[in-house]
C-alpha positions as CSV (number, residue, x, y, z in Angstrom):
1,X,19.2,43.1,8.1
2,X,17.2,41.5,5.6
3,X,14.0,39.9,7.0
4,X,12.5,36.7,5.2
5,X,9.0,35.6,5.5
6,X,7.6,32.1,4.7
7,X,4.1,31.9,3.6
8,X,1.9,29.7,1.7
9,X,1.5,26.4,3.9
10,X,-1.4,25.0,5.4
11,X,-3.5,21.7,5.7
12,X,-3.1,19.0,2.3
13,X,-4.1,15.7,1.9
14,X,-1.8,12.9,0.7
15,X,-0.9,13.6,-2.8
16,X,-2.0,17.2,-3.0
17,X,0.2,20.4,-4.2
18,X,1.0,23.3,-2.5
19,X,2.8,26.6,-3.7
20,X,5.3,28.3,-0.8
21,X,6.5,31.6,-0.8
22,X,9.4,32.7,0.1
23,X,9.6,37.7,0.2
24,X,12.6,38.9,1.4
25,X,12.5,42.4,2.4
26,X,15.3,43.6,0.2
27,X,16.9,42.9,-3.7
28,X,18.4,39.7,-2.8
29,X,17.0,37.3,-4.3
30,X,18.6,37.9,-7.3
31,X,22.3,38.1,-6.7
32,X,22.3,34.9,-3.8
33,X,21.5,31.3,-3.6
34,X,18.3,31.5,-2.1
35,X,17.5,27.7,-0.4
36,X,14.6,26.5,1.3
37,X,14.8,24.2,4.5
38,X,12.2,22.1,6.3
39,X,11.7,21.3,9.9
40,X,9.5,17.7,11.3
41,X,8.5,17.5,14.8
42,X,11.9,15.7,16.6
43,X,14.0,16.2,13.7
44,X,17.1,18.1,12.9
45,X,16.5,21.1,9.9
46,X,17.4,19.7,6.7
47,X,17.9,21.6,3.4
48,X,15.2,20.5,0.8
49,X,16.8,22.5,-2.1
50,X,18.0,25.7,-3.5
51,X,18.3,27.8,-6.3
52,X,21.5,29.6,-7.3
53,X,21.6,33.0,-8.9
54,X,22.2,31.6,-12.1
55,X,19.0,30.1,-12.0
56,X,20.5,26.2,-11.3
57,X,18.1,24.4,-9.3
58,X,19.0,21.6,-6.3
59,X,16.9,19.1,-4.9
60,X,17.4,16.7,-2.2
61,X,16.9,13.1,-2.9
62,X,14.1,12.7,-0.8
63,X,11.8,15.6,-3.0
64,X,13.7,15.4,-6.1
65,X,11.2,15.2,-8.7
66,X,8.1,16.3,-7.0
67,X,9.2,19.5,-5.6
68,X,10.4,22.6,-7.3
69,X,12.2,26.2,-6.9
70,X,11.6,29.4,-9.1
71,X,11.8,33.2,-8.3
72,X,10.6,36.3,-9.0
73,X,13.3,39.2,-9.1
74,X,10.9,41.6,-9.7
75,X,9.4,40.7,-6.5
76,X,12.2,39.7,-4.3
77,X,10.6,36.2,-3.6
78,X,11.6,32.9,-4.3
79,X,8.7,29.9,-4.5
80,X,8.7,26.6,-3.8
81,X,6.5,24.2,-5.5
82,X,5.3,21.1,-4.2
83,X,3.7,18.5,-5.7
84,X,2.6,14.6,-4.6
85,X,3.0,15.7,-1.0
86,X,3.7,12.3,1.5
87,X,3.0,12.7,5.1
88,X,6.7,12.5,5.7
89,X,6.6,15.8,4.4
90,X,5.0,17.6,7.2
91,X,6.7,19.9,8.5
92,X,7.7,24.0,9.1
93,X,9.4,25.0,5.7
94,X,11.7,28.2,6.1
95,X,14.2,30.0,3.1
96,X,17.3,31.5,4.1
97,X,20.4,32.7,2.1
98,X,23.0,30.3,1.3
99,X,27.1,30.8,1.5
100,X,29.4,29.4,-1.2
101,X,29.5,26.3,1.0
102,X,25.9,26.2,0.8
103,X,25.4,26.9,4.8
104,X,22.5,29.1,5.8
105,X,24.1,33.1,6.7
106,X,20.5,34.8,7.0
107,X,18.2,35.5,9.9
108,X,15.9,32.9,10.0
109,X,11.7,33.8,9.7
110,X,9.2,32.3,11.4
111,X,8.4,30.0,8.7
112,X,5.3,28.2,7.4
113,X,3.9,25.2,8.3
114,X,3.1,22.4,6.2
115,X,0.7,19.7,7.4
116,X,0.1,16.4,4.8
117,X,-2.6,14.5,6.2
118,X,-6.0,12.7,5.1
């Protein structure tokens, strides 16, 4: 089963940037909508945006403009960029494969948390 591993989160103040990384353990990352999902303490998991195979890119409202997705084929990984950071955007930030109908079908990692505070 192909294992996914979040990486790249940490400590940011208000308005910084951070890069996340999404490696998957096999060559998936080019033939599937790869999304990335975010987690707050008390809240439900919420999709934050994807990227299809074709290379079209998804945000939700709530990041749309000030976060990002890319990949790397070569490398199997898939990155999410993040700039302008609130501290409504602390949180742990995992990837999974999406469906057609855009629902998560992968195991989910341990993820990688993201912490926006002064």
């Amino acid at each position: 089963q192909v294992q996914l591993v979040e990486s790249g989160g940490g400590l940011v103040q208000p308005g910084g940037s951070l890069r996340l990384s999404c490696a998957a353990s096999g060559s998936i990352v080019s033939i599937n909508t790869m999304g990335w999902y975010r987690q707050a303490p008390g809240k439900q998991r919420e999709l934050v945006g994807f990227i299809t195979n074709g290379g079209r890119i998804n945000a939700a409202d709530s990041v749309k403009g000030r976060f990002t997705i890319s990949r790397d084929d070569a490398k199997n990984t898939v990155y999410l960029q993040m700039y302008s950071l609130t501290p409504e955007d602390t949180a742990v930030y995992y990837c999974n494969i999406l469906n057609i109908f855009r629902q998560p079908v992968g195991s989910w990692g341990q993820g990688t948390q993201v912490t926006v505070s002064s």
